[in-house]
matplotlib code that plots the C-alpha trace (Angstrom):
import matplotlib.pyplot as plt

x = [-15.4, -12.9, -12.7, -10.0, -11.1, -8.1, -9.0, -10.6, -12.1, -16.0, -17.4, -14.9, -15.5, -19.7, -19.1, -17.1, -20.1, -22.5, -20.3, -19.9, -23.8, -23.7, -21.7, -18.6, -14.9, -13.3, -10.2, -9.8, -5.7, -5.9, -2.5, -2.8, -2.9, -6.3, -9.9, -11.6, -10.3, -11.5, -13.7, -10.7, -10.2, -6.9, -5.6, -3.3, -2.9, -6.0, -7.7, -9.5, -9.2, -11.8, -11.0, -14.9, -18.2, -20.2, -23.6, -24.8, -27.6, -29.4, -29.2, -32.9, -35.5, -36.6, -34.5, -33.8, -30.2, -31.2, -32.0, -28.9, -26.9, -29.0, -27.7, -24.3, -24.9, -27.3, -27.9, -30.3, -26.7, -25.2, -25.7, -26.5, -26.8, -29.8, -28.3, -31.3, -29.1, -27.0, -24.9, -24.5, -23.3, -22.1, -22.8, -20.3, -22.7, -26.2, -28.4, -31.8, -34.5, -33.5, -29.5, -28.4, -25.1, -26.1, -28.3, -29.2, -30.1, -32.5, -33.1, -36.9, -38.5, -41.4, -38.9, -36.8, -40.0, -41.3, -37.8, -37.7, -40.7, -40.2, -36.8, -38.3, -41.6, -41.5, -40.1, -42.9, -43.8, -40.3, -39.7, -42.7, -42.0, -38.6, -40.1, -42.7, -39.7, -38.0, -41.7, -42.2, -39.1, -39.8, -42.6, -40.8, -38.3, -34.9, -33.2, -36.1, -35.6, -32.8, -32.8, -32.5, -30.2, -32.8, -31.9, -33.6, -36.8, -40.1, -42.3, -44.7, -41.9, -41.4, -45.0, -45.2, -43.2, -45.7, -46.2, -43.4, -45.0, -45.0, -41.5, -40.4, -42.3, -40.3, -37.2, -37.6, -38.6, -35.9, -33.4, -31.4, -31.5, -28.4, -27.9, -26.9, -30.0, -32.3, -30.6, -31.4, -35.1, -35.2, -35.7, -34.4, -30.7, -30.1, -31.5, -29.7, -26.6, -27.2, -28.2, -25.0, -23.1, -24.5, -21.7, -18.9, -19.3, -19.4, -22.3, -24.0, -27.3, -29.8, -31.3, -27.5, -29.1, -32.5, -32.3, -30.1, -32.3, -35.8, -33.8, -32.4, -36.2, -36.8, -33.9, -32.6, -28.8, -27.2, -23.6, -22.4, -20.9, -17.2, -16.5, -15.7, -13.2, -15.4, -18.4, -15.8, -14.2, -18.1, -18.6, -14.7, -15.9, -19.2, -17.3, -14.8, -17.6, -18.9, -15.3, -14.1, -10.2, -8.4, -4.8, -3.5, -0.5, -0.7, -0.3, -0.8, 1.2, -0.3, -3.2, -2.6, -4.1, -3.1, -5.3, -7.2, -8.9, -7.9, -5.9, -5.7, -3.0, 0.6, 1.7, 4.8, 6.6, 6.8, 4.2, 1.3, -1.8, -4.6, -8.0, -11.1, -12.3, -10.6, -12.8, -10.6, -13.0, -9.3, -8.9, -10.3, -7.2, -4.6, -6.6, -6.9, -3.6, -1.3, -2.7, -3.9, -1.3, -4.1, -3.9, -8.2, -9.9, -11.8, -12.5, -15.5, -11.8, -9.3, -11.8, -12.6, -8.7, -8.5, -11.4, -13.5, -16.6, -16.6, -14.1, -12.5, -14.1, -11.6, -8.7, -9.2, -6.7, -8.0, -6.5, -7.5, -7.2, -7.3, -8.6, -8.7, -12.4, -15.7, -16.8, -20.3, -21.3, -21.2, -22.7, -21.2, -20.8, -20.2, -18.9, -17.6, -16.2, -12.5, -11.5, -8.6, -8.4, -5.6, -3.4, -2.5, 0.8, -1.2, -2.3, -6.3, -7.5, -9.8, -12.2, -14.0, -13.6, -14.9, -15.2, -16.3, -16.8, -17.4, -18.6, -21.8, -19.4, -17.6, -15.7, -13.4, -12.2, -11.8, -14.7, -14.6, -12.8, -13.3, -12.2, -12.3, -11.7, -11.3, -11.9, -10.3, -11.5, -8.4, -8.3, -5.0, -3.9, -1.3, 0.8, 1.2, 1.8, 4.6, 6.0, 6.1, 7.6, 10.2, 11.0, 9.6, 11.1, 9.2, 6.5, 6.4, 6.5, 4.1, 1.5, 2.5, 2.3, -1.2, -2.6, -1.0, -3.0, -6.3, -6.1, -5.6, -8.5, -10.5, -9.3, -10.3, -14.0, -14.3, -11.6, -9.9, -8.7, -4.7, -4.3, -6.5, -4.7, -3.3, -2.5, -2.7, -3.2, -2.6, -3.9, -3.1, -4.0, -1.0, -2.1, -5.4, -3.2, -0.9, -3.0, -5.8, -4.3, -6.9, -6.2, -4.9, -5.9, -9.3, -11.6, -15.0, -14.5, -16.2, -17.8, -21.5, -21.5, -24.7, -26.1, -27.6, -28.9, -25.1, -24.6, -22.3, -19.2, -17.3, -18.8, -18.1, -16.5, -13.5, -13.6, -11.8, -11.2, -12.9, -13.5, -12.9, -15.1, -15.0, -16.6, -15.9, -17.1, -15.7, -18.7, -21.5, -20.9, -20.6, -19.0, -19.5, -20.5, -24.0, -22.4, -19.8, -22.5, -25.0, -22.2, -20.7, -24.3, -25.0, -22.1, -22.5, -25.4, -23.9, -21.5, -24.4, -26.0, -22.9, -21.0, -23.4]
y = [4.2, 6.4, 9.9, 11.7, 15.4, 18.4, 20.1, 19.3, 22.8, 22.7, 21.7, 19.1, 17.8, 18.2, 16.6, 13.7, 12.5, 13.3, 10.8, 8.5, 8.0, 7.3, 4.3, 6.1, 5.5, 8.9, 10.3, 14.3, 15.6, 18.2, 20.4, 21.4, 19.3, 20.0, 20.1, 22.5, 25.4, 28.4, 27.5, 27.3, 28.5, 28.2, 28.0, 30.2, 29.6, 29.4, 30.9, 29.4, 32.3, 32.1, 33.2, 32.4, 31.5, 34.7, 32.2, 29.2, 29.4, 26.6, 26.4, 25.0, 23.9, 27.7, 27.5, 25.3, 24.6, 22.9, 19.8, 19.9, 20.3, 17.6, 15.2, 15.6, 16.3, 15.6, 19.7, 19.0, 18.1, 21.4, 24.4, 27.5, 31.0, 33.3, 37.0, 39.6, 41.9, 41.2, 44.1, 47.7, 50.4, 53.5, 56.5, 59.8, 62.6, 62.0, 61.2, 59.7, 61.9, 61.2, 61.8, 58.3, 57.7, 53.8, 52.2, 48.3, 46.0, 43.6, 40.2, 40.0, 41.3, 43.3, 44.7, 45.7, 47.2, 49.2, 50.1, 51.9, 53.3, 54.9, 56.4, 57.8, 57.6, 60.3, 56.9, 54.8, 53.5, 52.8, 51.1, 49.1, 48.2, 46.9, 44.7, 43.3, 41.9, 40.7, 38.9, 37.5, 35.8, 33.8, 32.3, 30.2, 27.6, 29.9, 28.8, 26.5, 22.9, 22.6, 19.0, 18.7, 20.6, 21.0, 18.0, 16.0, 18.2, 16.2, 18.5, 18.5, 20.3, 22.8, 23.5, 24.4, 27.2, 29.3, 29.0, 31.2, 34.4, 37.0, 36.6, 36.6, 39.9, 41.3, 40.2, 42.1, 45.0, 44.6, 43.2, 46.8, 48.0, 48.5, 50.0, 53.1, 53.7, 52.6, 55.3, 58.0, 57.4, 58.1, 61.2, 60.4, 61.6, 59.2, 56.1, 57.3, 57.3, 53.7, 51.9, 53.4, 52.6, 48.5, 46.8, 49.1, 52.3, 49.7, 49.4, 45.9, 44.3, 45.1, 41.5, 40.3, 41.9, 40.8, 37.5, 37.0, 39.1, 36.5, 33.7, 35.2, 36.1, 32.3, 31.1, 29.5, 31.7, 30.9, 30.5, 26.9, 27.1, 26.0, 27.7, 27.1, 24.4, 22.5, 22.7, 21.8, 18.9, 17.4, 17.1, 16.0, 13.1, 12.4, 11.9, 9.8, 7.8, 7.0, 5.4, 8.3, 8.8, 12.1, 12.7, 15.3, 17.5, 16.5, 19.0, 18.8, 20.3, 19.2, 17.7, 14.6, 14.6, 12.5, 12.8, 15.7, 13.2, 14.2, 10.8, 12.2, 14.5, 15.1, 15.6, 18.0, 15.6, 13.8, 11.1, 10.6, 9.2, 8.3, 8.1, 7.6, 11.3, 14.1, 16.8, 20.5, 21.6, 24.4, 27.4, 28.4, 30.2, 27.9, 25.1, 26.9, 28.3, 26.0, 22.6, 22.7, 25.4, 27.1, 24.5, 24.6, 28.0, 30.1, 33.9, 33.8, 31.8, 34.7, 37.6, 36.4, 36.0, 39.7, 40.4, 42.2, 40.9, 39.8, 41.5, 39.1, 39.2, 41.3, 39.8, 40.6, 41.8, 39.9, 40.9, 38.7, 39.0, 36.8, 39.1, 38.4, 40.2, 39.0, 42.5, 41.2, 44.8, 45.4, 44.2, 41.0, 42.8, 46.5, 49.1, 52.7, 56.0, 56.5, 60.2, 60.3, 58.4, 55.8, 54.7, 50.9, 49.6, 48.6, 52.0, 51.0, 53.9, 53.1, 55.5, 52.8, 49.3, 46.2, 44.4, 41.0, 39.9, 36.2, 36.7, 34.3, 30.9, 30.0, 27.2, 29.6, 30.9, 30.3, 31.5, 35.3, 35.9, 36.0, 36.9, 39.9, 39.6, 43.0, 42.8, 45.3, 44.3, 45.4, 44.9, 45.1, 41.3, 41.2, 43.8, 41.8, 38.6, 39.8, 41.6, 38.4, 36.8, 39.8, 41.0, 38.8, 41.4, 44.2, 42.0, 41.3, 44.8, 45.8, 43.8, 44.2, 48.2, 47.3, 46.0, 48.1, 50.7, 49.3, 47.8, 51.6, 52.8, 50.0, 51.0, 54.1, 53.6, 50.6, 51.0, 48.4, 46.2, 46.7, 46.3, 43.2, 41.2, 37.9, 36.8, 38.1, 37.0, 38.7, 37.4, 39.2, 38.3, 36.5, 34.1, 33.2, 32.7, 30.4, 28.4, 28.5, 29.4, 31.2, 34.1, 37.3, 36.3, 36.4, 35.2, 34.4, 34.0, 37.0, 40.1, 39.6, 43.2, 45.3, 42.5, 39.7, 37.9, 37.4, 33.9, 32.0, 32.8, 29.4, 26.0, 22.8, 21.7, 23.1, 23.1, 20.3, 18.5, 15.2, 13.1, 16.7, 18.5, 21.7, 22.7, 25.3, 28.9, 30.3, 28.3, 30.9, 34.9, 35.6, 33.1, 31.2, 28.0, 28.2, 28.1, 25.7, 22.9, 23.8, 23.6, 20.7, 19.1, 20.0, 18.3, 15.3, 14.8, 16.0, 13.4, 10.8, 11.7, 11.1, 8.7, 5.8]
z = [-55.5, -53.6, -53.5, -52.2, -50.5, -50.5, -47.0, -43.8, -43.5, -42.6, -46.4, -46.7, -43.4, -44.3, -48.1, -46.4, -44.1, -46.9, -49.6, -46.5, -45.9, -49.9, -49.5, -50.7, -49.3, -49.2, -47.1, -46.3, -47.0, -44.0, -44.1, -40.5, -37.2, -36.3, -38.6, -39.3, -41.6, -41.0, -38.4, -35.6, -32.0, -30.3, -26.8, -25.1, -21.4, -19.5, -22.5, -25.6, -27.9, -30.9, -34.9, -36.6, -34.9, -34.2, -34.5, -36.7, -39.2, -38.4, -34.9, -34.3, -36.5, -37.6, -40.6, -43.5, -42.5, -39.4, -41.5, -43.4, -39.7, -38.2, -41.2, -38.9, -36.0, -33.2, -32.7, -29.3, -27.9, -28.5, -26.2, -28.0, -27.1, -28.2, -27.7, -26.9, -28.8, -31.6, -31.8, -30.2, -31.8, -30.8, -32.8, -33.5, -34.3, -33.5, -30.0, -30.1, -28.2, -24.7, -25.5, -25.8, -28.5, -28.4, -31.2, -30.1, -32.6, -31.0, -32.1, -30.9, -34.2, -32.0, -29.8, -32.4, -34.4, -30.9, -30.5, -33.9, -33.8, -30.7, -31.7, -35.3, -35.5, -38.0, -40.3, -39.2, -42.8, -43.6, -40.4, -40.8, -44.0, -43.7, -40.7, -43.0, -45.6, -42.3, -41.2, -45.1, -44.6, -41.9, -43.3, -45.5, -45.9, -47.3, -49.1, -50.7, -51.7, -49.3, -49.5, -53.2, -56.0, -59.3, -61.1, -57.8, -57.5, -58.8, -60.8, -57.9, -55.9, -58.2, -58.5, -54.5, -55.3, -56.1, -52.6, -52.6, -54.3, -51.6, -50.6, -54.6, -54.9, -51.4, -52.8, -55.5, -54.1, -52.2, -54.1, -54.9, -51.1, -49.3, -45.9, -47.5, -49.6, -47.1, -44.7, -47.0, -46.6, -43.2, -41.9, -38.1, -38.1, -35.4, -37.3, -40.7, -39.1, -37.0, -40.6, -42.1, -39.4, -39.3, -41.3, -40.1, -42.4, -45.6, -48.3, -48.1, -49.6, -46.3, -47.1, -45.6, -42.4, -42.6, -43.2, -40.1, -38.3, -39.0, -37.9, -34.7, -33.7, -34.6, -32.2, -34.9, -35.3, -31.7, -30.6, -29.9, -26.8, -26.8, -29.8, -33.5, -33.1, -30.8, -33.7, -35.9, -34.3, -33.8, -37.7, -37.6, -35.2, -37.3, -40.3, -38.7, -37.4, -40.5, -41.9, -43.4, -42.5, -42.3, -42.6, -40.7, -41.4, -45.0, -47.9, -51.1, -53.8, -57.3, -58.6, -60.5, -64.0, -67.0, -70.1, -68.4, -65.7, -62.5, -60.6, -57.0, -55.0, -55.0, -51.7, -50.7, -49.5, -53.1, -52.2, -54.9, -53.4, -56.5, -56.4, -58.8, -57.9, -56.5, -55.2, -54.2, -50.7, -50.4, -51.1, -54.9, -56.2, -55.3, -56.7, -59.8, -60.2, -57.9, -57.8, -61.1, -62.6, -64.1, -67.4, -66.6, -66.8, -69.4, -69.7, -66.4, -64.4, -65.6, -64.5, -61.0, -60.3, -61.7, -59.4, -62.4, -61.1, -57.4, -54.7, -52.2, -48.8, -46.7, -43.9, -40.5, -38.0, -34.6, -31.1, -28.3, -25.2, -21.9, -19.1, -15.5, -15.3, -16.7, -17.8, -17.7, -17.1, -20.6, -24.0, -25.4, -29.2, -29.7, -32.0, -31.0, -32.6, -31.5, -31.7, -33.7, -36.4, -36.8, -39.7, -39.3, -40.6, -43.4, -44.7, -43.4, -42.2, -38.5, -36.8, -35.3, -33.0, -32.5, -29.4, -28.6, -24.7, -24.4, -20.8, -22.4, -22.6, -19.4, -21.4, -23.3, -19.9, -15.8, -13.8, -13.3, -16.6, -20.1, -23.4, -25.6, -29.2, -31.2, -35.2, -37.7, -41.7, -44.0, -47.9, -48.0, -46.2, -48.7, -46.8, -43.8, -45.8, -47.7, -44.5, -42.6, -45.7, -45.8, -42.6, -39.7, -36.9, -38.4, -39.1, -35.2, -34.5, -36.5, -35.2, -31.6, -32.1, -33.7, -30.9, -28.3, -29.9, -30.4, -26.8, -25.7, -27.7, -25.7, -22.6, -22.6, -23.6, -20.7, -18.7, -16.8, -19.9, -19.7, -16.2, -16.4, -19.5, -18.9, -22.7, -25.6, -29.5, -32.1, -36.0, -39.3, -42.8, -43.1, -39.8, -42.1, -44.8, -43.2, -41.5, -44.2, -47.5, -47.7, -51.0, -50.0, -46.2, -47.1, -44.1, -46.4, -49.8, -52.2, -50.3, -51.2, -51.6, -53.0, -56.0, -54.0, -57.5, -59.0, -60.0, -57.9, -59.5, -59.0, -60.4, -59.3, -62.1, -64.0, -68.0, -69.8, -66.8, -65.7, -62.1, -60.7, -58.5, -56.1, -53.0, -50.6, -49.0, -51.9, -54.2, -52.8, -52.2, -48.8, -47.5, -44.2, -42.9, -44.2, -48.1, -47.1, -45.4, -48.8, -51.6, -50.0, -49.4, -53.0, -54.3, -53.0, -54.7, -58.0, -57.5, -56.6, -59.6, -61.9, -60.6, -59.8]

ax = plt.figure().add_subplot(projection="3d")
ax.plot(x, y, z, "-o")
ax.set_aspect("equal")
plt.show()
């Protein structure tokens, strides 16, 4: 049976090698000349400049996803990096008790717990019991059943669950918590202020930060060293491998369907390649709305495009830089307060910035320097798409005045960052766009936002159509490579199931 995959992003490359292990013949329509989608780095002189990979969920054995990883790739080949602190972020208003503006977020759950305690121990029983959901998790496998969807579980599986009691009954105590209500519980002005402050000033589930949190203590959410194309281009090789073929700088246009069964891709240049299935691993809305001209929705379709229910994850404005230091001096991942507030070109208005040294992987750069990567979130990508579309010399300057600006704001809080630049990058939302087709520049699907129990909002099938399937970060809020490798891994053997 062939199957024919639209986008060689990470869940298409993943749902490839699964279909391929399944005795399937599939081939991947990739519109750009390298794999990968999202998950992409980029060189620009001596410098490998990186747009994805913070760390991988899944890294060792500690969590679930390591078996789904290890179905592609042999992980004890890959070098991964185990930060001691994830993040640290500067504060505007408060000091802890000995006058430092800093709040570290360490990855070592007991160091992180002493670390609390020590700056509020006035919040001891809050403190203690936020690290007690953090500890329940790591006790089990999350998400459970990995291996199988439901239709594959044997009643005997579904009976262990109950194993699963404890961390059912933290969930839901758990379940309504954001960073923002949790803050008001404490009565440390310094901590308040850090926990606000942990997803850059927005309101988000504080499971999204725990869970990441139990793995890192587990060694288990590292950095791949070489970056987010290399990772990419492994699975890119594994699938190839297995007989799978991927054509690159091929775009597809249209869906073919005739009697409501889907017959395979029309390609931009005119060419119709057909297939038994066709399964969309692209972007959601274009599939919807462009490949399928929206002839295949119902009411739950209409709302999400209206974005009633879920919000798009927002676009990112990245400047990197190539710098002729290391900066090793300071910590790889930190936020800080600038003092006047600043207006992008986009109306987003920024009091804070995001830097990112990759001092920790010698690959991306020459020896004695490194890159910096600086990360502004804006929900309005759709500015700087049209711009470029519009006016591509104000478009140009735009950005350029952008980055000027934030590379200023850097400079003064490090010093020594201008004078050391040897190339510089600059990404908007229409970059992720173009490259991506991602909607509205997004860079992770739907924001996961406060409800961690929402349904995922996008099925794998599409009503009234048939040999038609989807898969992508856009299937599960939140985005990222852990949905893309688990939708994709799920569909394959939904497919299986169906088509055997």
């Amino acid at each position: 049976m062939k199957i024919g995959i639209i986008g060689g992003g990470i869940s298409g490359l993943s749902l490839g090698c699964f279909l391929q292990t399944r005795g399937y013949d599939t081939e991947i329509f990739e519109s750009h000349s390298i794999a990968g989608g999202l998950c992409s780095s980029w060189r620009k002189g001596d410098f490998i400049f990186d747009g994805c990979l913070h760390w991988v969920l899944g890294s060792d054995s500690g969590s679930s996803f390591y078996k789904l990883w290890s179905e592609l790739l042999d992980m004890s080949s890959i070098e991964f990096v185990n930060h001691d602190i994830r993040v640290a972020i500067e504060l505007k208003d408060n000091t802890d008790k000995n006058g430092n503006k800093v709040f570290l977020l360490y990855t070592n759950i007991d160091k992180l717990e002493t670390y609390l305690l020590e700056i509020a121990p006035e919040d001891r029983a809050v403190i203690r019991s936020f690290v007690k959901l953090i500890r329940v998790m790591q006790k089990y496998e999350l998400p459970p059943m990995i291996d199988n969807i439901p239709r594959l579980q044997t009643l005997r599986d579904k009976m262990d669950m109950i194993k699963y009691l404890p961390f059912v009954f933290q969930f839901f105590r758990w379940k309504n918590e954001t960073n923002f209500s949790f803050a008001k519980k404490l009565k440390n002005p310094f901590l308040k202020e850090a926990f606000e402050l942990l997803f850059d000033g927005d309101e988000v589930n504080l499971m999204v930060m725990a869970m990441p949190l139990a793995f890192y203590d587990k060694k288990s959410a590292g950095y791949p060293v070489g970056g987010s194309a290399s990772f990419a281009r492994r699975i890119a090789d594994k699938y190839e491998d297995l007989g799978g073929k991927i054509h690159f700088n091929t775009q597809v246009d249209k869906i073919l369907v005739e009697n409501n069964i889907a017959k395979g891709v029309l390609l931009c240049d005119g060419t119709s390649l057909f297939s038994d299935i066709t399964v969309s691993a692209a972007d959601w809305h274009f599939t919807v709305f462009n490949a399928l001209e929206g002839k295949f929705v119902n009411r739950k379709i209409l709302e999400l495009a209206k974005l009633k229910k879920f919000e798009v994850f927002p676009s990112v404005m990245l400047v990197s830089l190539g710098v002729s230091r290391d900066f090793k001096e300071h910590q790889h991942f930190f936020r800080f307060p600038i003092e006047q507030d600043y207006t992008s070109p986009d109306g987003t208005l920024y009091n804070r910035v995001e830097a990112h040294i990759y001092h920790y992987d010698p690959s991306l750069a020459p020896e004695g320097k490194t890159v910096i990567a600086m990360s502004f979130y804006t929900k309005n990508g759709e500015f700087w798409i049209n711009l470029r579309n519009s006016n591509r010399e104000e478009y140009n300057k735009s950005k350029a005045l952008f980055a000027e600006t934030m590379v200023d704001f850097l400079d003064q809080k490090i010093g020594g960052v201008k004078d050391s630049i040897e190339e510089i990058d600059v990404s908007t939302p229409a970059t992720y766009q173009r490259y991506t087709g991602n909607w509205k520049g997004s860079v992770q699907g739907w924001f996961p936002g406060k409800n961690l129990l929402a349904s995922s909002p996008v099925s794998a099938t599409l009503p009234g159509l048939k040999n038609f399937y989807y898969t992508s970060h856009w299937s599960i809020p939140g985005g990222g490579l852990p949905s893309a490798l688990k939708s994709a891994h799920d569909l394959a053997q939904i497919i299986s199931l169906a088509h055997t």
